[in-house]
DRENMIMAR-976773 format. One record per residue (C-alpha): residue in three letters; x, y, z; chain; residue number from 1. Coordinates in Angstrom, 2 decimals, decimal comma, m for minus. Example, Ala and Ser with C-alpha at 12.3 -4.5 7.8 and 13.67 -1.06 7.14 Angstrom:
BEGIN
PT   rest        c1        c2        c3   kette    nr
PT    ALA     12,30     m4,50      7,80       A     1
PT    SER     13,67     m1,06      7,14       A     2
This chain:
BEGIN
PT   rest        c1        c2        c3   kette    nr
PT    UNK      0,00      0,00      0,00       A     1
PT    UNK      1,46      3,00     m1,66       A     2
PT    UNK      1,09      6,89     m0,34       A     3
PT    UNK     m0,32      6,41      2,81       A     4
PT    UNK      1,74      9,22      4,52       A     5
PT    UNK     m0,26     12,66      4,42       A     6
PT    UNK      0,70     15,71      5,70       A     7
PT    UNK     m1,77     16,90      8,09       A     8
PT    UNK     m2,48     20,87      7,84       A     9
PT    UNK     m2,61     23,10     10,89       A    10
PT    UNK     m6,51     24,03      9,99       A    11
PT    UNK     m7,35     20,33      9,60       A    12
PT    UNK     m5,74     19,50     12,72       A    13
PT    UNK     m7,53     21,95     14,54       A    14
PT    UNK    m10,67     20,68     12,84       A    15
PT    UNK     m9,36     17,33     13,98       A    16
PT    UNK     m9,65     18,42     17,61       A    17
PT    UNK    m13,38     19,56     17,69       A    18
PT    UNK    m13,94     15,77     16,75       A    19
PT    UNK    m13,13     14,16     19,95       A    20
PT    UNK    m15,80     15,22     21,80       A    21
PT    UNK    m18,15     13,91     19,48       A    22
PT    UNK    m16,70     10,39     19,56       A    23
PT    UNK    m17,14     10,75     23,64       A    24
PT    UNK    m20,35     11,92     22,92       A    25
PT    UNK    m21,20      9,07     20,23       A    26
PT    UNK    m19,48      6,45     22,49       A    27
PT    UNK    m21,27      7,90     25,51       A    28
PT    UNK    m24,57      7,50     23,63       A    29
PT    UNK    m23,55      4,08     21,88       A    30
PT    UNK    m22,99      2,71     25,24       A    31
PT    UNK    m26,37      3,24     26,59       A    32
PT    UNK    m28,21      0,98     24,39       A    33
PT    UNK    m26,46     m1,81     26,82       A    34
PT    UNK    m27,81     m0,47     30,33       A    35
PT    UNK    m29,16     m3,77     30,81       A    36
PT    UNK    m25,42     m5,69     30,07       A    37
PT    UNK    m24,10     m3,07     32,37       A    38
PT    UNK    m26,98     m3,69     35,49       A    39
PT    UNK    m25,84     m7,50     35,15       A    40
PT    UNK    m22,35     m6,46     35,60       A    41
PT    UNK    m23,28     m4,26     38,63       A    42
PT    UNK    m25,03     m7,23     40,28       A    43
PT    UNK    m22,27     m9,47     39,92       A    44
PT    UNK    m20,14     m6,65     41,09       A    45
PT    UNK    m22,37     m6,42     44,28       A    46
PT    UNK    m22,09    m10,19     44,55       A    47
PT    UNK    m17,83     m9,98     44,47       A    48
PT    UNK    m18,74     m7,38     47,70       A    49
PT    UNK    m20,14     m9,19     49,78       A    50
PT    UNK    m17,77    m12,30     49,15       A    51
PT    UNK    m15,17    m10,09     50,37       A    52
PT    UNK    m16,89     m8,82     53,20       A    53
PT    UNK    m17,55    m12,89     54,43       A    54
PT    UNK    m13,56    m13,45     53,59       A    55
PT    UNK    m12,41    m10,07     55,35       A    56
PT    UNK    m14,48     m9,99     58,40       A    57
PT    UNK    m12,66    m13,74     59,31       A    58
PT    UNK     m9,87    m12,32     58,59       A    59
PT    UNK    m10,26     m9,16     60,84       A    60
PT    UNK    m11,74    m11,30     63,79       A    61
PT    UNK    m10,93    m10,08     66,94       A    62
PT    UNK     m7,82     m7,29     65,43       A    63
PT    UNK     m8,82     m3,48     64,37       A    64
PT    UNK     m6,48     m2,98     61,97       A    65
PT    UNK     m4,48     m5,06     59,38       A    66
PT    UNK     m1,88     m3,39     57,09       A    67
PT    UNK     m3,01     m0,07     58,71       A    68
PT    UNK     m6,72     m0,63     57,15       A    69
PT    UNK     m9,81     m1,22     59,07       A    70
PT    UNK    m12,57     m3,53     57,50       A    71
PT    UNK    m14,48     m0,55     56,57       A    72
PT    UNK    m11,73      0,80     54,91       A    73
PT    UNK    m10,37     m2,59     53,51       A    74
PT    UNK    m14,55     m2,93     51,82       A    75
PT    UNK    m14,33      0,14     50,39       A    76
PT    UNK    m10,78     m0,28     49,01       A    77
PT    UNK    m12,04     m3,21     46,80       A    78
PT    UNK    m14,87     m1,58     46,14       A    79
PT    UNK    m12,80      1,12     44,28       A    80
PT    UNK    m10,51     m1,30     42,64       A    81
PT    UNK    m12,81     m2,97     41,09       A    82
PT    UNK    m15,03     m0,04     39,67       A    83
PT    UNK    m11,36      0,95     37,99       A    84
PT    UNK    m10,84     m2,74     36,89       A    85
PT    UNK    m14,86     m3,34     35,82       A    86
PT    UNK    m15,41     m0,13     33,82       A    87
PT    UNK    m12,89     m0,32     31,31       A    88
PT    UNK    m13,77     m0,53     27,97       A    89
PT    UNK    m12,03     m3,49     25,51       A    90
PT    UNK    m10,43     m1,68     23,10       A    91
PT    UNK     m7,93     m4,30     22,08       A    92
PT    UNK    m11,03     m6,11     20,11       A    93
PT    UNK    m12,19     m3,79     17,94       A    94
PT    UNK     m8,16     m2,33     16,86       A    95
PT    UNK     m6,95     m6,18     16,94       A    96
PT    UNK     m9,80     m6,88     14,46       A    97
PT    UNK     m8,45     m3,77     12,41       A    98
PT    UNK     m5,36     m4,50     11,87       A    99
PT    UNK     m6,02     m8,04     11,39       A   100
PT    UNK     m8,12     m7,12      8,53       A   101
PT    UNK     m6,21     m4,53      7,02       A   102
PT    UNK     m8,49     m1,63      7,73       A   103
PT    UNK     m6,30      0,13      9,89       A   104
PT    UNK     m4,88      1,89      7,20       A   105
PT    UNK     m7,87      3,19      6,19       A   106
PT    UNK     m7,86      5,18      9,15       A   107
PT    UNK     m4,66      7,29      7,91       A   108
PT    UNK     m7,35      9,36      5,50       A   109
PT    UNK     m9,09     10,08      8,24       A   110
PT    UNK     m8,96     13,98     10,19       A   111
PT    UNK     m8,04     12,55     13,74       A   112
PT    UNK     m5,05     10,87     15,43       A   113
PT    UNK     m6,09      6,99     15,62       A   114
PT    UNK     m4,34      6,78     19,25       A   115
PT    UNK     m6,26      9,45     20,64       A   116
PT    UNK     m9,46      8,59     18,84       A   117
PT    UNK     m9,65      5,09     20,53       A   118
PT    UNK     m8,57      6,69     23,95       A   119
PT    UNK    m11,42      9,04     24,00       A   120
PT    UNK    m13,73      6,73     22,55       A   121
PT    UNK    m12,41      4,57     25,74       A   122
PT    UNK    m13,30      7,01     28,16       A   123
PT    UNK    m16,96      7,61     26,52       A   124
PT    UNK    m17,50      3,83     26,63       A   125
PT    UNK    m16,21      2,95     30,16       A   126
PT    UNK    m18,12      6,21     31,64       A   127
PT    UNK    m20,88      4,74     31,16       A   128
PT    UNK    m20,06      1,63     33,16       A   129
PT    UNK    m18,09      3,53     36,14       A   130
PT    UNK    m20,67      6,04     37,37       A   131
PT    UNK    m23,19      3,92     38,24       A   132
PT    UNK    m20,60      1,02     39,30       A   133
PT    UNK    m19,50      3,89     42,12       A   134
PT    UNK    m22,94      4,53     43,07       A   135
PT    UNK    m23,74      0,68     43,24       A   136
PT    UNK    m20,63      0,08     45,21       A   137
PT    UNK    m20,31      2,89     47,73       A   138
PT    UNK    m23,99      1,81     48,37       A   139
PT    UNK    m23,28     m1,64     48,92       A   140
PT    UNK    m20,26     m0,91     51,18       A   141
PT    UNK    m22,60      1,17     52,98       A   142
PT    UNK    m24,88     m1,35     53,76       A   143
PT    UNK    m21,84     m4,29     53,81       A   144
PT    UNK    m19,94     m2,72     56,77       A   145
PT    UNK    m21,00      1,02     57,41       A   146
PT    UNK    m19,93      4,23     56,08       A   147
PT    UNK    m16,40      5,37     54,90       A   148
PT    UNK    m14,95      8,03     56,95       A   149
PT    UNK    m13,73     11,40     55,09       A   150
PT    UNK    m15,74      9,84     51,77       A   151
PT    UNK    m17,38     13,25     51,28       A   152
PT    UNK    m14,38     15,28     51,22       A   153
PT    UNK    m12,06     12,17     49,51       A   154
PT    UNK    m14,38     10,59     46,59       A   155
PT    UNK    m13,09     14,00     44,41       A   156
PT    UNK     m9,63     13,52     44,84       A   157
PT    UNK     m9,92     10,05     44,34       A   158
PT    UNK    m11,99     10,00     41,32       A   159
PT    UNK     m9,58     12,08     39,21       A   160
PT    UNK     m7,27      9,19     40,13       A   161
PT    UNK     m9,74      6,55     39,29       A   162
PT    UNK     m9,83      8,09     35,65       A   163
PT    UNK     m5,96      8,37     35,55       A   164
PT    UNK     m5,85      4,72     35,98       A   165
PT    UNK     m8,64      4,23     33,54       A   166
PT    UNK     m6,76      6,39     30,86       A   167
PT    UNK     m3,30      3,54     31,99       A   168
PT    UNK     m5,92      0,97     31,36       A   169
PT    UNK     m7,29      2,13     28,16       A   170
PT    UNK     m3,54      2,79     27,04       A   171
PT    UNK     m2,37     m0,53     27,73       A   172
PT    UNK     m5,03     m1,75     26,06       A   173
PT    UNK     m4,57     m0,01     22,90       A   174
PT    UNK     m0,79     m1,18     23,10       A   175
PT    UNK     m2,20     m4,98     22,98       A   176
PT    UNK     m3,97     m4,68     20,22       A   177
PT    UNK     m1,36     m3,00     18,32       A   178
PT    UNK      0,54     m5,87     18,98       A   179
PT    UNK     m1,55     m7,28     16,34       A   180
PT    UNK      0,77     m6,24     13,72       A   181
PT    UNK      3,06     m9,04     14,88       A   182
PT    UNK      1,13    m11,33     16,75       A   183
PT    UNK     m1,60    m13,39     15,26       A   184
PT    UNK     m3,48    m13,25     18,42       A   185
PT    UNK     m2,84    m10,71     20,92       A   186
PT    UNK     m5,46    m11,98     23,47       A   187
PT    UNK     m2,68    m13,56     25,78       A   188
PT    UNK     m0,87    m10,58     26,40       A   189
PT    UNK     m4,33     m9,11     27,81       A   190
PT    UNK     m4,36    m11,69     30,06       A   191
PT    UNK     m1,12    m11,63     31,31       A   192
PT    UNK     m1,45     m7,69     32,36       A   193
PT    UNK     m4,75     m8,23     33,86       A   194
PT    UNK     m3,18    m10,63     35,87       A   195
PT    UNK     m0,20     m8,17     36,73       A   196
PT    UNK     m3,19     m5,60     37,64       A   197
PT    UNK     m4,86     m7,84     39,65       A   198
PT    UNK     m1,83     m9,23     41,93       A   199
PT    UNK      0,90     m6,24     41,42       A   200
PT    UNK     m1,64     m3,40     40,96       A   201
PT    UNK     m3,65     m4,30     44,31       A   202
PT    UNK     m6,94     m5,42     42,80       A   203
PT    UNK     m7,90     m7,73     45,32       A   204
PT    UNK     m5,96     m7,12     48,34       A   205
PT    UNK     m3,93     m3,68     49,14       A   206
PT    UNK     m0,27     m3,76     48,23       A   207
PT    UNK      0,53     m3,22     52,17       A   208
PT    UNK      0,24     m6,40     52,69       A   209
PT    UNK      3,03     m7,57     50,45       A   210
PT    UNK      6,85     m8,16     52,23       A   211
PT    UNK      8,30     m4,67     52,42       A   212
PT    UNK     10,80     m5,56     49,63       A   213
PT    UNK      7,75     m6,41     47,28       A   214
PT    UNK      5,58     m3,71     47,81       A   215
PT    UNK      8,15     m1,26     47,98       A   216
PT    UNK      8,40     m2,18     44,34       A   217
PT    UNK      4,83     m2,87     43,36       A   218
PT    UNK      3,86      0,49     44,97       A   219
PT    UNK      6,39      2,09     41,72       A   220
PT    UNK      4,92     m0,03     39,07       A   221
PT    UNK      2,30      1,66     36,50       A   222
PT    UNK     m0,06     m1,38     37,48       A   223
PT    UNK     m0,24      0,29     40,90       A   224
PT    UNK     m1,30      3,59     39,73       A   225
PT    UNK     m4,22      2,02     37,62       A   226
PT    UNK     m6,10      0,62     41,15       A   227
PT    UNK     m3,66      0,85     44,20       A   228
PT    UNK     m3,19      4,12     44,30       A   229
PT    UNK     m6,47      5,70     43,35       A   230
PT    UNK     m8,27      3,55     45,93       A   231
PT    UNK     m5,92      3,74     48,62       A   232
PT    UNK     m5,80      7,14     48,48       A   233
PT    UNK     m9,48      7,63     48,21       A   234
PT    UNK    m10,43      5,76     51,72       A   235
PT    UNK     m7,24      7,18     53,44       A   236
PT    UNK     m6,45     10,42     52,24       A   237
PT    UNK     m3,03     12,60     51,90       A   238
PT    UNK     m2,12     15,31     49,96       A   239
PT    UNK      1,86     14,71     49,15       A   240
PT    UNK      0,70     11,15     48,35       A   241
PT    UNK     m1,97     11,72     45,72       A   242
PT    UNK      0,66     14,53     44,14       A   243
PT    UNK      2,86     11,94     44,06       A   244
PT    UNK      0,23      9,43     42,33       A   245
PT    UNK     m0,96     11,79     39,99       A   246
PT    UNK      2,80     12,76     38,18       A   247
PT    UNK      3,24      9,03     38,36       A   248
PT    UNK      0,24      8,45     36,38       A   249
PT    UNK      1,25     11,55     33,85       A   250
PT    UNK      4,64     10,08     33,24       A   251
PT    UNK      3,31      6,36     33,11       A   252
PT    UNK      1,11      7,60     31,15       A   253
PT    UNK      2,94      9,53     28,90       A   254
PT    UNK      5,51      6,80     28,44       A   255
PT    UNK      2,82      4,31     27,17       A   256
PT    UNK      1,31      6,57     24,51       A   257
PT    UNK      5,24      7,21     23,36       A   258
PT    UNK      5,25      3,49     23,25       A   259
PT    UNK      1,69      3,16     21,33       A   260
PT    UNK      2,73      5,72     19,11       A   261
PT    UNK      6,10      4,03     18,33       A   262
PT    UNK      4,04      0,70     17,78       A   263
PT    UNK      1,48      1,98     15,37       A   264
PT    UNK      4,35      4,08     13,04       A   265
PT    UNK      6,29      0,89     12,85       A   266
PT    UNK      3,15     m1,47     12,12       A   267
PT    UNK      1,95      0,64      9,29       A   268
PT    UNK      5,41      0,77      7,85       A   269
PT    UNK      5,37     m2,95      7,81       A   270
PT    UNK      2,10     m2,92      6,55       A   271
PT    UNK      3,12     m0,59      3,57       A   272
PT    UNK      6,58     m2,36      2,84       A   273
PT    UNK      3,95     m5,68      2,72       A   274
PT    UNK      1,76     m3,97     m0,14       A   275
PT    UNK     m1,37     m3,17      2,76       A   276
């Protein structure tokens, strides 16, 4: 596939720009028609709440604190972890299938930058899913073991980590299914980060309880800023540490769309030096 590289001109990338929020908007609105998929997903969600409140509450007989968390705290922890984790959209399908099929470079006559057109169509898809998964599960944790102390003055803070993860998340995702180019099936690679989410990232049980060596390391890893950090900091607030969280998610960030961008300019060169 010949001529694929156009020069973009400063008016149509400004025209580019006023297109974004219309694929939030469209992928906002697309995302509705599944309100029933996404109530399902809630009720499991409640379901995976109280199974850790049964597990935790053994766990806390007869002690206050473990880690420095109290079982209120240690509900409400998972609770954000898991709207982070549950929310996100799978955008490694629909790119995997594109490049898979060749379509991809179809995409190159098109006014917007294909990274950040699947990123924001991320956020308008998993939006959709998180809102009401927050409501759901502060409710829930509410009713599981009692109120979270400081919530009111702590869910803000907190939820502009939650989407900082979420845009890691989405990131990584993209990254898989770039992959694509040179993997016939890209799927196992999803599957291995989840996995590094779920174990190094804190998903189902805070970091603190890791040996000092380990979590001093998981605690620096960009799977800790996706759900660690935003939920730990969001049931036990401090300022210097969410500062800290937030340039660590800008630079993680940052460093994977380098690293997305990277993979898409060399797949399309392969994909032009293999005739499309």
């Amino acid at each position: 596939m010949r001529n694929l590289k156009l020069e973009v001109s400063a008016p149509a990338r400004t025209a580019a720009l006023s297109l974004y929020p219309r694929v939030f908007t469209t992928a906002l609105r697309s995302q509705m028609k599944y309100l029933t998929a996404i109530m399902i997903r809630n009720l499991f969600f409640v379901m995976v709440l109280f199974i850790f409140t049964s597990i935790w509450r053994v766990a806390y007989a007869g002690r206050e604190l473990i880690a420095g968390f109290t079982v209120v705290q240690i509900l409400w922890y998972l609770s954000f972890t898991e709207v982070v984790e549950m929310s996100k959209s799978r955008l490694m399908t629909p790119i995997q299938e594109e490049v898979k099929e060749g379509t991809i470079a179809y995409n190159l006559l098109r006014p917007y930058d294909y990274i950040w057109f699947y990123l924001v169509r991320g956020y308008g898809e998993s939006l959709v899913a998180l809102v009401p998964m927050l409501i759901v599960g502060g409710v829930a944790s509410a009713l599981l073991v009692g109120p979270l102390p400081g919530y009111a003055s702590n869910i803000g803070p907190g939820i502009v980590l939650m989407l900082g993860g979420l845009g890691l998340h989405l990131m990584l995702q993209i990254i898989i299914g770039l992959l694509a180019f040179w993997m016939e099936e890209s799927f196992p690679v999803y599957l291995l980060i989840q996995k590094m989410v779920f174990i190094l990232g804190g998903l189902f049980f805070p970091i603190d309880l890791f040996p000092d060596w380990l979590a001093g390391i998981s605690r620096n890893l960009p799977f800790a800023f996706i759900t660690y950090w935003p939920a730990r900091l969001t049931v036990n607030f401090d300022g210097g540490l969410w500062l800290r969280a937030l340039a660590g998610q800008i630079i993680y960030f940052a460093l994977l769309a380098l690293l997305a961008r990277a993979l898409f300019r060399a797949g399309m060169k392969n994909l032009e030096s293999n005739g499309g």
